[in-house]
C-alpha positions in Angstrom: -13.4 -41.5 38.6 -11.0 -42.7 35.8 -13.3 -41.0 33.0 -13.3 -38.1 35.3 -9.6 -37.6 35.5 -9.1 -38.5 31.2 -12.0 -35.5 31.3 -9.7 -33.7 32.9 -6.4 -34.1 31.5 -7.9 -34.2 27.7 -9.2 -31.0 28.7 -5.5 -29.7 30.1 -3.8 -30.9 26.9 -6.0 -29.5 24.8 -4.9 -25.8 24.6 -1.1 -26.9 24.7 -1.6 -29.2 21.7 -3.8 -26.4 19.5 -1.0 -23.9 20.5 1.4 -26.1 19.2 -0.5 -26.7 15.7 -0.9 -23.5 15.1 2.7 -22.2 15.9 3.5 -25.2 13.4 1.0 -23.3 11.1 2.5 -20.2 11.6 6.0 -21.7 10.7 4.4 -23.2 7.4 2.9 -20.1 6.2 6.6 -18.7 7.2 8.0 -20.8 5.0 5.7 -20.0 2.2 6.7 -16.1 2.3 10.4 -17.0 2.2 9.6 -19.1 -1.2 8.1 -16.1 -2.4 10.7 -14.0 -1.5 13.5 -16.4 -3.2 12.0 -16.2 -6.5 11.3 -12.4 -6.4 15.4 -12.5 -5.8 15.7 -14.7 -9.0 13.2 -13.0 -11.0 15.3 -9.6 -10.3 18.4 -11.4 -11.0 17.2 -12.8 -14.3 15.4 -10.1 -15.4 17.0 -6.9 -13.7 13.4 -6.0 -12.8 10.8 -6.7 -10.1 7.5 -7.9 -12.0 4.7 -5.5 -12.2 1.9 -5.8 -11.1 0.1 -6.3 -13.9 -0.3 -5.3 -17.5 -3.0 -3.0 -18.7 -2.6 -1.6 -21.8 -2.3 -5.6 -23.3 -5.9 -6.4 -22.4 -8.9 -4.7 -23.3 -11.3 -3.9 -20.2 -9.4 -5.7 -17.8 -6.1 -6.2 -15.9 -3.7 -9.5 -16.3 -2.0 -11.3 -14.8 -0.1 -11.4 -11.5 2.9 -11.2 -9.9 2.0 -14.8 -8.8 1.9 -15.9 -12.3 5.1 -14.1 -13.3 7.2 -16.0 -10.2 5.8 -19.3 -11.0 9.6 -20.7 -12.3 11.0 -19.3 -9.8 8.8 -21.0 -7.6 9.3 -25.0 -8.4 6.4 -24.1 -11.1 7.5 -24.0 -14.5 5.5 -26.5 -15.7 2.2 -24.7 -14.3 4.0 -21.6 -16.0 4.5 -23.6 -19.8 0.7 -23.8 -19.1 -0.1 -19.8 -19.3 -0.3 -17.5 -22.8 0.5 -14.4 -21.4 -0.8 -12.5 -24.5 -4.6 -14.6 -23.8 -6.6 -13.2 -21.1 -7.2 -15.4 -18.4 -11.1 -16.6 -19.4 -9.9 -18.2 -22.4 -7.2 -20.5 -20.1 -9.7 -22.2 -17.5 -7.4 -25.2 -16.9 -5.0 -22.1 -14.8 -7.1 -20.4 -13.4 -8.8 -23.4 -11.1 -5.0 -24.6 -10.5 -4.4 -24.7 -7.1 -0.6 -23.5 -5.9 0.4 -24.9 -2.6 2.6 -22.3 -1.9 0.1 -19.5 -1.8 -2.0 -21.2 0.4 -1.9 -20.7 4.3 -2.5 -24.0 5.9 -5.0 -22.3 8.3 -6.9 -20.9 6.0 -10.5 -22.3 6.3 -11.4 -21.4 2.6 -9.1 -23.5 0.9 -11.1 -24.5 -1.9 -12.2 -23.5 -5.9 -14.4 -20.4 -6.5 -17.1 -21.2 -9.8 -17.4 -18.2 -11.6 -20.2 -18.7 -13.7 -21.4 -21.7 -14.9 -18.1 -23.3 -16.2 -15.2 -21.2 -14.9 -13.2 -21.9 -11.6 -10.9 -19.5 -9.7 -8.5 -20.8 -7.0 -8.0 -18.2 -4.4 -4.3 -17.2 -2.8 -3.4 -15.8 1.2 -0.1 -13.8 0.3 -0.8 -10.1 -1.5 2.0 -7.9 -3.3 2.5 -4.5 -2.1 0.8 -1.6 -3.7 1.3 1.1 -1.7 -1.1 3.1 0.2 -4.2 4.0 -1.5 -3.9 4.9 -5.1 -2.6 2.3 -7.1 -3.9 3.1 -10.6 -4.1 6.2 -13.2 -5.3 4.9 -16.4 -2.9 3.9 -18.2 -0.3 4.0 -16.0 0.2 2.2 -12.2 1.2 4.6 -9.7 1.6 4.6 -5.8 4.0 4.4 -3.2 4.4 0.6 -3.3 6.6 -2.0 -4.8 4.4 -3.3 -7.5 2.7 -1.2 -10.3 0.6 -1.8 -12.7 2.5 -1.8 -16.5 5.8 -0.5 -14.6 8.4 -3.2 -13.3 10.5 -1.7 -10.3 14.1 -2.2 -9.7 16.3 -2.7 -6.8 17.3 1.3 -7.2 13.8 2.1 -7.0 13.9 0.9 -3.2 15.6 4.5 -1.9 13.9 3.3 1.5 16.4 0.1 1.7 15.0 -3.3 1.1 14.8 -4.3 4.5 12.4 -1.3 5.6 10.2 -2.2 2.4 7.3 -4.5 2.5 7.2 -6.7 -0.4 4.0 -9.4 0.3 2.2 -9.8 3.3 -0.8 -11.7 4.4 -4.2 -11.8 3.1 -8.2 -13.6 3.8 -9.3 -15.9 1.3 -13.1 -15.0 0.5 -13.0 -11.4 1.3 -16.1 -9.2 1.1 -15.2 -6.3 -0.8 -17.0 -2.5 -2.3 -16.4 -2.0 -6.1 -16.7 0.2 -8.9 -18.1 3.1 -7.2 -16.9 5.3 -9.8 -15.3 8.5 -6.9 -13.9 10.3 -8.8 -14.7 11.3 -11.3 -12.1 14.0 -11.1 -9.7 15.4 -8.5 -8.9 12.6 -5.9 -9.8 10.9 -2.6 -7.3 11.6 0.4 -6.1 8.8 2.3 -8.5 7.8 4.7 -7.8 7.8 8.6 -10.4 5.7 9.5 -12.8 3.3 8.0 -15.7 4.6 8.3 -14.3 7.0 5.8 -14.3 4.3 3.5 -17.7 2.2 4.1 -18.8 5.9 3.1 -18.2 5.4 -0.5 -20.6 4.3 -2.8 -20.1 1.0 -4.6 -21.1 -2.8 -5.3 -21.3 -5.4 -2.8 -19.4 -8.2 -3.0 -20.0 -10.6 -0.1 -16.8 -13.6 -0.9 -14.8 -13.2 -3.4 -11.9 -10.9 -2.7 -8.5 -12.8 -3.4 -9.9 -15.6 -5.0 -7.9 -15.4 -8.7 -4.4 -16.0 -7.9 -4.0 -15.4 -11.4 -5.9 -11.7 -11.6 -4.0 -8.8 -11.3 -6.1 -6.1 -9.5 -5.2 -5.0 -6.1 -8.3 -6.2 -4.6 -7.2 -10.2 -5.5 -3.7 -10.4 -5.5 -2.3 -7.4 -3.5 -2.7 -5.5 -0.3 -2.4 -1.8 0.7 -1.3 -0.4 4.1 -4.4 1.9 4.2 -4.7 0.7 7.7 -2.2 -1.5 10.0 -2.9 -5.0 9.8 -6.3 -7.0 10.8 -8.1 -3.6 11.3 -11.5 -4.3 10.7 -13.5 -2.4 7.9 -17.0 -2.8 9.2 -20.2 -2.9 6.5 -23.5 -3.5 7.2 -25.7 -4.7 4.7 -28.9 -6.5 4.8 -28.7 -6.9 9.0 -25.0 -8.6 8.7 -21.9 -6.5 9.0 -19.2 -7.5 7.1 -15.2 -6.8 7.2 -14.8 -5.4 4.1 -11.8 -4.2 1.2 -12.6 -1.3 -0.6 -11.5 -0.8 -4.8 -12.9 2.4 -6.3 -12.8 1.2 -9.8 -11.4 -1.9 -10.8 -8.3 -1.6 -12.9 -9.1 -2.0 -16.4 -12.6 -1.1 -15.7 -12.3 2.3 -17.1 -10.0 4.6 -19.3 -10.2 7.9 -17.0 -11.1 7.2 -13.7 -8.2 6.2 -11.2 -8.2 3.5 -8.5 -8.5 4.3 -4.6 -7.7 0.8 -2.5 -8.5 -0.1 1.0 -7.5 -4.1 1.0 -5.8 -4.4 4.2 -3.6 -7.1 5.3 -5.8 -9.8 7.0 -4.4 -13.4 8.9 -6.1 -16.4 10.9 -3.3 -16.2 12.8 -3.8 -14.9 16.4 -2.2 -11.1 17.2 -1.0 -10.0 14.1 0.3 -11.4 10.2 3.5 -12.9 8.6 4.8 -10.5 6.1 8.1 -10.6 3.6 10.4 -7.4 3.2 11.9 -7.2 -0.1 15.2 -8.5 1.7 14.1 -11.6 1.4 13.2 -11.3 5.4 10.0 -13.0 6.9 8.5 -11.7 10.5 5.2 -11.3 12.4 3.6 -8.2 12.5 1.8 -7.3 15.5 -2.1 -5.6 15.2 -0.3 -2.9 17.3 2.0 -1.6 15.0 1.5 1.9 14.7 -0.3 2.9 11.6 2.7 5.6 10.6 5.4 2.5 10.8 2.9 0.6 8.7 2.5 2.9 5.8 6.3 3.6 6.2 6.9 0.1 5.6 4.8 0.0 2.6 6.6 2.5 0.7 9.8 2.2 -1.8 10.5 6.1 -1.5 9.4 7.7 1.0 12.3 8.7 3.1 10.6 7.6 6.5 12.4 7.0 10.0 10.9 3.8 10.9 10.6 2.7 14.8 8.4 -0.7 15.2 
């Protein structure tokens, strides 16, 4: 009778006590956006700029290296930072890449561990992607979109016509993601945003099965940034080989070519029940329901775009 009512009680307790880890979770990964947001104050303050995104005329073939890199003193990191030749591309620096930064880690994220790449090098993924806009983030050479963060272009504060506090800035993103690459559409014209994801399954491409945003140090969208193609935790379903996968979407990878331009679908994805923690460019931090309607999404995801926004 006594092991009966422990059973009974353990089994009670049980849901009250994982609630309460992962609202602590929750709170943590809060936390982690608002450190983020400080040092994108101080980097602007310092440098009368928002970092870009990344640099692509520097490197040949490739894009480096991320806003995450470029915050790292303004992030408790400096000494990681000392570590990094910005003018060396990021295979020739293993002992960064593999680094892993507390900070850009949610504590209930499952995958929190190294990514080999190859036989000798070692990625360490990230859960918090930079805004970059909607769906095209790159026109060789330049970075374009309707985002904060470009690719060889720093924004400024007067860039943000929308106001800072209706302007996404990072939000929430899956460790390990499966992703479609280097389909190579276009080849001329463009792709209009897609309404729905089967439009973007549709495209042809490479599978990748884990390793979207696992190189907090890469630059492409597709590893350190997010688009608001769809509201947040929509699922992007891919079947391959009898499994269907949720899946991110990159046209071309940046860097990859010097004509064709890069479509993005990575959406915004969170182990945390209902919805993901996102930063505005105010410095604010707040949950953002599933349910948000995909028109105050994209709103939020622009600078410029001279939206009415109702959440």
């Amino acid at each position: 009778m006594v092991i009966a009512i422990i059973a009974i009680l353990i089994g009670l307790l049980l849901p009250a006590v994982q609630k309460v880890r992962e609202a602590a979770a929750r709170m943590k990964c809060q936390n982690n956006l608002k450190q983020i947001g400080l040092a994108l104050h101080n980097y602007e303050s310092s440098n009368s700029t928002y970092p870009p995104l990344g640099d692509y005329t520097q490197f040949s073939g490739t894009v480096y290296w991320s806003v995450h890199a470029r915050l790292l003193p303004y992030c408790e990191q400096d000494n990681l930072h000392r570590l990094i030749d910005f003018t060396v591309p990021i295979a020739a620096q293993p002992g960064v890449a593999k680094v892993r930064v507390p900070y850009l880690i949610c504590p209930s994220e499952p995958n929190d561990r190294e990514r080999p790449d190859g036989p000798t090098f070692v990625h360490y993924p990230n859960n918090y992607g930079a805004n970059a806009g909607e769906w095209q983030t790159f026109a060789p050479p330049a970075g374009v979109g309707t985002g904060v963060f470009l690719l060889n272009r720093p924004t400024r504060v007067g860039d943000m016509t929308d106001g800072l506090s209706n302007t996404l800035g990072f939000a929430e993103v899956k460790a390990f993601t499966p992703y479609i690459r280097d389909g190579g559409q276009p080849a001329t014209g463009g792709l209009p945003t897609p309404t729905t994801p089967a439009q973007v399954t549709a495209y042809p491409g490479e599978f990748k099965v884990d390793s979207g945003h696992t190189e907090w140090v890469d630059a492409r969208v597709h590893q350190t940034g997010f688009t608001t193609t769809f509201p947040p935790n929509t699922v992007v379903p891919y079947t391959t080989g009898g499994t269907t996968y949720d899946v991110d979407f990159n046209s071309t990878r940046e860097g990859r070519s010097t004509v064709l331009p890069t479509y993005a679908s990575v959406t915004s994805r969170s182990r945390h029940t209902g919805g993901v923690n996102a930063l505005r460019m105010d410095g604010s931090v707040s949950f953002v329901r599933n349910a948000i309607s995909l028109a105050s999404w994209r709103a939020l995801g622009t600078r410029a775009g001279g939206e009415v926004i109702s959440e």
